[in-house]
N, CA, C and O of each residue as an XYZ file, in Angstrom:
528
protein
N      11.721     10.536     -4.768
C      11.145      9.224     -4.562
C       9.834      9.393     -3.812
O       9.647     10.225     -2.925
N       9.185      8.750     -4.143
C       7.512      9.040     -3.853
C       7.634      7.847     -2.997
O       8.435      7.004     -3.398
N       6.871      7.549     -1.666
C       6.957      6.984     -0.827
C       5.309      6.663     -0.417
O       4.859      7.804     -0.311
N       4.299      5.815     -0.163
C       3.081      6.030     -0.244
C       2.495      4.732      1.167
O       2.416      3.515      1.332
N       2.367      5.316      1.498
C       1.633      4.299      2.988
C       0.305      4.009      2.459
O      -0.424      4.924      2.078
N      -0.005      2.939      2.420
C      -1.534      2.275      2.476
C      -2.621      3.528      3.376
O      -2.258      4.110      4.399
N      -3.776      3.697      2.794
C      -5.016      4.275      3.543
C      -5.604      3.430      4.367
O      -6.031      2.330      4.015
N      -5.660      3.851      5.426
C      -6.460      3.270      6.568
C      -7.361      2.205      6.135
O      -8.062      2.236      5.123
N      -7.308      1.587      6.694
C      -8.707      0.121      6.355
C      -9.169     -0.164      7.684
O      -8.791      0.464      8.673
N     -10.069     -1.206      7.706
C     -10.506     -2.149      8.879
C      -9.297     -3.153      8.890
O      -8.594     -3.579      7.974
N      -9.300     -3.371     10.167
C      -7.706     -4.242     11.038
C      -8.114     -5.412      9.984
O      -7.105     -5.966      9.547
N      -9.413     -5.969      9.427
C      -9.837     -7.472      9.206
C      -8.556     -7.700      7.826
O      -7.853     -8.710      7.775
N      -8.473     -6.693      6.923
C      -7.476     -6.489      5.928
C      -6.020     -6.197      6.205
O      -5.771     -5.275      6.982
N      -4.948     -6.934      5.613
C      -3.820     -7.105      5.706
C      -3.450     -5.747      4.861
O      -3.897     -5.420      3.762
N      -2.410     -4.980      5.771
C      -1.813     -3.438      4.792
C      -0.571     -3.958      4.608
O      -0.022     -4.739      5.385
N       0.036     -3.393      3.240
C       1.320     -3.375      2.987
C       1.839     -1.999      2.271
O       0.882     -1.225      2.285
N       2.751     -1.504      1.773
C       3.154     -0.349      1.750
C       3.073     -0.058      0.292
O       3.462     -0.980     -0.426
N       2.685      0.938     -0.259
C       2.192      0.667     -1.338
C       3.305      1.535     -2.765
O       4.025      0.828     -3.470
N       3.241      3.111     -2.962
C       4.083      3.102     -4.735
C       4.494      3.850     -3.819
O       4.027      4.224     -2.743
N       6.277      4.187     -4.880
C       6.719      4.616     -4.356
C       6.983      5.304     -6.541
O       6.734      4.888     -7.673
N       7.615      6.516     -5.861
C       7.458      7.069     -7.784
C       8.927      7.470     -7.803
O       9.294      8.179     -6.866
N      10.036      7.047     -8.939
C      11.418      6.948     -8.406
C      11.712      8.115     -9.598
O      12.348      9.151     -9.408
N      11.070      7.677    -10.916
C      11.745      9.115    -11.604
C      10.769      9.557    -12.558
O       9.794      8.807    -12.608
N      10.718     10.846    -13.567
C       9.846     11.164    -14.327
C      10.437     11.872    -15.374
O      11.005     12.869    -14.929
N      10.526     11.770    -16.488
C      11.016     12.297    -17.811
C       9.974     12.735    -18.791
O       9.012     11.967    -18.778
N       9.848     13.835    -19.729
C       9.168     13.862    -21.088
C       9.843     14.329    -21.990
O      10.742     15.169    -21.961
N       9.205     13.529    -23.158
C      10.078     13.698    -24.618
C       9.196     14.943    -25.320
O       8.204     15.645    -25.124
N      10.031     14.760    -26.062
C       9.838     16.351    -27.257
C       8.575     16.772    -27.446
O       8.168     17.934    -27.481
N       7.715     15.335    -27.616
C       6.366     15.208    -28.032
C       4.856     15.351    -26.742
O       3.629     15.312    -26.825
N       5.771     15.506    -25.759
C       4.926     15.688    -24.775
C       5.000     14.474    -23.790
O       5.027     14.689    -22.578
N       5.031     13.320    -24.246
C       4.526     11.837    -23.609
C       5.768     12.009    -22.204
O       6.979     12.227    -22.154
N       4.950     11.832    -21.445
C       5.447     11.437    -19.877
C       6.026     10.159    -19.326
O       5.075      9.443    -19.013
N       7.091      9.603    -19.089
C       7.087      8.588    -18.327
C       7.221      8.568    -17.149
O       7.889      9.588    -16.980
N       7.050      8.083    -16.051
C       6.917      7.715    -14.824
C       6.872      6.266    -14.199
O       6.222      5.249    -14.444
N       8.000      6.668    -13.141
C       8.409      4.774    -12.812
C       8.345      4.708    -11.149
O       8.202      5.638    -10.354
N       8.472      3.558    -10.950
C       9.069      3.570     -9.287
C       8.123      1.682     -9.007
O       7.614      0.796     -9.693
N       8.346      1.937     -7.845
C       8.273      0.182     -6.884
C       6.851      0.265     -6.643
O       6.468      1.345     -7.093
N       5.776     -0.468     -6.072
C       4.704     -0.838     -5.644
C       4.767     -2.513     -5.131
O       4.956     -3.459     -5.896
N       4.517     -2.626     -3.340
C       4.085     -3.695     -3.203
C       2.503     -3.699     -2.632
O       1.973     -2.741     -2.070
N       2.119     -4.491     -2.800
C       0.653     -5.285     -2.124
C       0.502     -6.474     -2.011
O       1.101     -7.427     -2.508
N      -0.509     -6.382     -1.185
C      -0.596     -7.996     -0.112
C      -1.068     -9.130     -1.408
O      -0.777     -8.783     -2.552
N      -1.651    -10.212     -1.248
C      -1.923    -11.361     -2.068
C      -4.016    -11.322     -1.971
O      -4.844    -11.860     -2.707
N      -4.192    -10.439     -0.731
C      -5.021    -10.273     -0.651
C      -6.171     -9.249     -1.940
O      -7.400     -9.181     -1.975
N      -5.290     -8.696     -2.702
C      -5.819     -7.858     -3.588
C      -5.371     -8.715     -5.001
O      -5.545     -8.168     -6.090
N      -4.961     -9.675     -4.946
C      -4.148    -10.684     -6.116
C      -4.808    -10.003     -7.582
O      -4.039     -9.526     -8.416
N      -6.323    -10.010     -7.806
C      -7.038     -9.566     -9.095
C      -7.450     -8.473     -8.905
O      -8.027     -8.250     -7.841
N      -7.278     -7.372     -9.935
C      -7.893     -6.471    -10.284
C      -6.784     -5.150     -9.374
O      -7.404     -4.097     -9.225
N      -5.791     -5.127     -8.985
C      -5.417     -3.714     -8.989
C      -4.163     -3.544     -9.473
O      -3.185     -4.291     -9.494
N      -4.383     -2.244     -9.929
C      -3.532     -1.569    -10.799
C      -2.882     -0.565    -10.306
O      -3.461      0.038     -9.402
N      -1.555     -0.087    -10.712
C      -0.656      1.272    -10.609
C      -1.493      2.233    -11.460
O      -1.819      1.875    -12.592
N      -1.858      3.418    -10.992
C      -2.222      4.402    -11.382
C      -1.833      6.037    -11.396
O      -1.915      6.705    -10.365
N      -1.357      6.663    -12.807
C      -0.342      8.116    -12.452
C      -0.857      9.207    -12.668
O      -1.862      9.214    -13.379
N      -0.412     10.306    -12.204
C      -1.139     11.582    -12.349
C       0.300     12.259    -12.694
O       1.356     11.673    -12.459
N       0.227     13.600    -13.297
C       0.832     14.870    -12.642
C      -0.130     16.159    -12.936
O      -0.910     16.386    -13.862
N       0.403     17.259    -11.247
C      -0.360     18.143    -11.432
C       0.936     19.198    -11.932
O       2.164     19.198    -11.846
N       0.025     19.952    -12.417
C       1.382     21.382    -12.898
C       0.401     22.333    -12.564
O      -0.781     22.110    -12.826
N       0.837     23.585    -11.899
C      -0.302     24.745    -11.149
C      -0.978     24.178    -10.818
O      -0.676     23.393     -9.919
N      -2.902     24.226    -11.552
C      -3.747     24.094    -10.756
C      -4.646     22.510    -11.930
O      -5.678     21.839    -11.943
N      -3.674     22.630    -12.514
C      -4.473     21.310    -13.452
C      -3.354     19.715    -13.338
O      -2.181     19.411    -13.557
N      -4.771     18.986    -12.799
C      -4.155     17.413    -12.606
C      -4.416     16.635    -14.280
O      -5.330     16.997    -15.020
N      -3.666     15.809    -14.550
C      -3.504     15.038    -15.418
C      -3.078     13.404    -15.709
O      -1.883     13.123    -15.796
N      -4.013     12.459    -15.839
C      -3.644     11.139    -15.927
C      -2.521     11.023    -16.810
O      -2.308     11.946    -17.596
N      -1.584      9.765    -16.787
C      -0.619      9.793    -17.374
C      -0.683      8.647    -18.157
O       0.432      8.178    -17.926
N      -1.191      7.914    -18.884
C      -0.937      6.846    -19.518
C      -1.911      5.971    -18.901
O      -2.698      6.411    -18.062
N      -1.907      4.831    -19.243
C      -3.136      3.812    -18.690
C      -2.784      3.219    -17.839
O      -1.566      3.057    -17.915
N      -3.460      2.508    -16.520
C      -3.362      2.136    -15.307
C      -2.337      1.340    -15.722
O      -2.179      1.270    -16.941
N      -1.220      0.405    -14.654
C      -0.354     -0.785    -15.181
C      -1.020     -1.862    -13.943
O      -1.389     -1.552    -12.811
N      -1.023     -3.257    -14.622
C      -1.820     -4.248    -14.053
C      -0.838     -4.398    -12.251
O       0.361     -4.122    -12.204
N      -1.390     -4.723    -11.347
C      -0.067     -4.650     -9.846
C       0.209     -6.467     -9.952
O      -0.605     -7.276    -10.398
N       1.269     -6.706     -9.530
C       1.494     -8.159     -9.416
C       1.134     -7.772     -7.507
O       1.607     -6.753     -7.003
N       0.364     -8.646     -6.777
C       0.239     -8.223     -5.690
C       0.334     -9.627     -5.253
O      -0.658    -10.305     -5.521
N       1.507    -10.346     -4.510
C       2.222    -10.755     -3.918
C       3.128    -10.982     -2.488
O       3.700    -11.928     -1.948
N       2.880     -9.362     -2.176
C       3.645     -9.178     -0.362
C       4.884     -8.574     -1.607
O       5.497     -7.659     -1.056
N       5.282     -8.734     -2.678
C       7.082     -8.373     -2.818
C       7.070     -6.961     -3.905
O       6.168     -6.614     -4.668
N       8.205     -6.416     -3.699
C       8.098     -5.269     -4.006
C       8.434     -5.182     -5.684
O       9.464     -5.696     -6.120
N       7.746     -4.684     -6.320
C       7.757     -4.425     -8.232
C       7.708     -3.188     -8.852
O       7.032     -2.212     -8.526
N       8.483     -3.312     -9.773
C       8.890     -2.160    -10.589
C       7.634     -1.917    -11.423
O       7.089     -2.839    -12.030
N       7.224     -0.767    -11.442
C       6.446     -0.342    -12.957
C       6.808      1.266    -13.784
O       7.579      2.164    -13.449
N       6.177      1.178    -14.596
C       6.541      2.184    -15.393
C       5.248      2.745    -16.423
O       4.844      2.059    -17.362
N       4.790      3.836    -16.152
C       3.455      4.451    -16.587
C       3.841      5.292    -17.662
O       4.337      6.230    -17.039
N       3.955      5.614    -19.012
C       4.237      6.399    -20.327
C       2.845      6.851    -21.059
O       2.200      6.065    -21.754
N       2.428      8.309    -20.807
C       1.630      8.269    -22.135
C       1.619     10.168    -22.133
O       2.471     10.750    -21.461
N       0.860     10.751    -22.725
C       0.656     11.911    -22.753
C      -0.197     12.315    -22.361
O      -1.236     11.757    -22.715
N      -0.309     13.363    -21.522
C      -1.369     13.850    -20.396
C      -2.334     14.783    -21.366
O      -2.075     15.506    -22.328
N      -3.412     14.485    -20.766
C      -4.732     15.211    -22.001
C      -4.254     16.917    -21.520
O      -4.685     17.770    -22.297
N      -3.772     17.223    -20.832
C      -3.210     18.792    -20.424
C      -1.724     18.998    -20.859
O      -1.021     18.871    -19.856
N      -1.314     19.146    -21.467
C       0.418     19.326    -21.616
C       0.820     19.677    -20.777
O       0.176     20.530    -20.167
N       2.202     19.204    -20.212
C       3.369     19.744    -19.169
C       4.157     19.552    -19.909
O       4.187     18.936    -20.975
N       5.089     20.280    -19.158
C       6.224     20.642    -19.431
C       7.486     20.011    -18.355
O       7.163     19.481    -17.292
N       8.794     20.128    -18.734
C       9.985     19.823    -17.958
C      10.205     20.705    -16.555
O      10.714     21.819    -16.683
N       9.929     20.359    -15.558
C      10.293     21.332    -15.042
C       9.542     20.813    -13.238
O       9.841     19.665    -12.911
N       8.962     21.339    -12.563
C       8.783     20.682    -11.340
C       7.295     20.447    -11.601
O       6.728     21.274    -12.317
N       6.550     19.362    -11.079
C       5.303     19.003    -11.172
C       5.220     18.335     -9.745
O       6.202     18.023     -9.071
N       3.837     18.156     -9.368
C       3.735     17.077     -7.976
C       3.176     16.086     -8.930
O       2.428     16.358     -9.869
N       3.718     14.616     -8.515
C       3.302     13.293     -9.507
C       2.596     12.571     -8.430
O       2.884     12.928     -7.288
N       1.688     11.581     -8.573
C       0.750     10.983     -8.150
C       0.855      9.533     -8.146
O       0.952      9.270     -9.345
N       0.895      8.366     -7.462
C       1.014      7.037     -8.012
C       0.261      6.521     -6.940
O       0.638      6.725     -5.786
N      -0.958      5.750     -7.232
C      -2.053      5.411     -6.989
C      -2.154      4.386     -6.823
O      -2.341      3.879     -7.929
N      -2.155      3.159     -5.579
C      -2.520      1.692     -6.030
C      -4.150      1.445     -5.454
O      -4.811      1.537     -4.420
N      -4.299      1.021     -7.067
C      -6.248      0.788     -6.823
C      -6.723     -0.764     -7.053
O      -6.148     -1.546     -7.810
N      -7.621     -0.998     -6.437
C      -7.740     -2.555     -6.279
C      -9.448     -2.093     -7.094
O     -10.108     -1.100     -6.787
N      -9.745     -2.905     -7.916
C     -11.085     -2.686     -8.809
C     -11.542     -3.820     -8.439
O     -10.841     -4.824     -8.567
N     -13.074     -3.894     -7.795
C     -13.777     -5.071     -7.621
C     -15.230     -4.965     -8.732
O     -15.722     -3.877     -9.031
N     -15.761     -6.282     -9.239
C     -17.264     -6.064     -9.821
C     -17.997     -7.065     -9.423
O     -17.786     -8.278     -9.412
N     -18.917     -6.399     -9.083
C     -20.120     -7.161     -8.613
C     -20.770     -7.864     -9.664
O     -20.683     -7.403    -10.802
N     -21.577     -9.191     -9.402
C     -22.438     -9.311    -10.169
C     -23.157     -8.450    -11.015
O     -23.376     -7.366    -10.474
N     -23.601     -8.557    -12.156
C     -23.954     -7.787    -12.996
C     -24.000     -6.406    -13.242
O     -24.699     -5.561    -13.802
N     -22.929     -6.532    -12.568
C     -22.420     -4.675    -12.510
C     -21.381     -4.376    -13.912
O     -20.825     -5.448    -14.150
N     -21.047     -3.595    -14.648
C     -20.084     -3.328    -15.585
C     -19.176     -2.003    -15.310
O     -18.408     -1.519    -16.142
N     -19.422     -1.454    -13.871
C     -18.697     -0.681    -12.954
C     -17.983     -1.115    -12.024
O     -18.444     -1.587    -10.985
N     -17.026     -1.030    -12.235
C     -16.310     -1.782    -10.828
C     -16.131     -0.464     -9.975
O     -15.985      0.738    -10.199
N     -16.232     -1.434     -8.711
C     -16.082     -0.609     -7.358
C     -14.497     -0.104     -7.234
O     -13.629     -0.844     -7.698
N     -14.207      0.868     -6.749
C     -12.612      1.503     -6.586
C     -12.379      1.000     -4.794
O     -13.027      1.151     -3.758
N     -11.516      0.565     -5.050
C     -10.516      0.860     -3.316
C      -9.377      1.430     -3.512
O      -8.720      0.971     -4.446
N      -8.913      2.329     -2.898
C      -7.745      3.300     -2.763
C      -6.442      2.215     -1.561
O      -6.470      2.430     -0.350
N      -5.882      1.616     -1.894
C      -5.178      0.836     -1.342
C      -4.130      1.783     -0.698
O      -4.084      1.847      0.530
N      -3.121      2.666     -1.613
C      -2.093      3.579     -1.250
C      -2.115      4.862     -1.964
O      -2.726      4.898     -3.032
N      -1.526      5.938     -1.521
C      -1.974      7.328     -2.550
C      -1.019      8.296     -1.878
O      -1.065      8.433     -0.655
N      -0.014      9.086     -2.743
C       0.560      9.916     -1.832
C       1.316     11.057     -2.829
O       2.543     10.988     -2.893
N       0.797     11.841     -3.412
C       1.232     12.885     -3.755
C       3.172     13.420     -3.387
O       3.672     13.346     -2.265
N       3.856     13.872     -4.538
C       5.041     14.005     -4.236
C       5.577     15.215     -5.172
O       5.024     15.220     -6.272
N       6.287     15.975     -5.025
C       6.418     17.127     -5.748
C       8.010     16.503     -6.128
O       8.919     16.109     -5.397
N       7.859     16.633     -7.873
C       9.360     16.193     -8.385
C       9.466     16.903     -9.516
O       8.561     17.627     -9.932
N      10.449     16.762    -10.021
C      10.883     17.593    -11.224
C      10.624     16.343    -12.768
O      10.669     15.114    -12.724
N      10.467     16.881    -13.499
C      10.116     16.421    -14.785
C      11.398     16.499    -15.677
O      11.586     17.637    -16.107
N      12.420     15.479    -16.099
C      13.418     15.884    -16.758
C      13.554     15.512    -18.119
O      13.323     14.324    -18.343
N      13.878     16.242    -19.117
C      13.482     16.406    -20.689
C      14.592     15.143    -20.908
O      15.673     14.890    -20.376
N      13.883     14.560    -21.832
C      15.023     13.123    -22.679
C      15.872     13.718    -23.111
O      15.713     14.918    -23.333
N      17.117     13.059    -23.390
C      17.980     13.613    -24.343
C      17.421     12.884    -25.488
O      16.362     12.326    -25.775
N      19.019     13.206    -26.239
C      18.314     12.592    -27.418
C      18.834     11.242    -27.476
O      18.792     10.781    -28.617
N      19.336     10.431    -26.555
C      20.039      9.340    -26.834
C      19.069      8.566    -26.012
O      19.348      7.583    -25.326
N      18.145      8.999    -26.124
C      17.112      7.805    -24.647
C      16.890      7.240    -25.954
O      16.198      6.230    -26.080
């Protein structure tokens, strides 16, 4: 279970505790899933998302596309599935679950990143059967 404390801010911003990463499986074909809880304040309401990694040795890998955060104060399930542009395998990886709050400025088409929570966790990767 991945457990992830909010990054330091200015006191002016309300912290709440952020992903926590509960399990991780891949199928035959490579594709990764990855799940677990994320809360955040009401203060980040638009624009942030759950975001996954895994590293295996020395290469990190996104896992599927960000998932939108319901940010509320209450705690929510998500679930990140896709195939990492690096293949892994079953077996122990450190997984990553990221809550990022995306802001855009006026005429910007970059949004700014805030790192809300982030906490690296070393877990095992367990192969589907065949009845998933």
């Amino acid at each position: 279970m991945l457990s992830c404390s909010p990054v330091p801010r200015p006191p002016s911003r309300r912290r709440q505790r952020g992903d926590r990463l509960g399990t991780g499986t891949i199928a035959k074909d490579g594709t990764v899933t990855l799940s677990g809880t994320y809360r955040c304040s009401s203060d980040e309401a638009y624009g942030t998302v759950v975001s996954t990694s895994v590293t295996s040795g020395t290469e990190t890998s996104s896992v599927g596309s960000s998932v939108q955060a319901v940010c509320d104060g209450q705690e929510h399930n998500w679930t990140s599935q896709g195939r990492p542009y690096l293949p892994v395998q079953a077996g122990p990886v450190q997984a990553q679950a990221s809550l990022i709050h995306l802001s855009w400025s006026s005429g910007s088409l970059i949004p700014a990143t805030d790192l809300l929570a982030q906490q690296p966790q070393n877990t095992v990767l367990k192969a589907e059967s065949a009845h998933s």
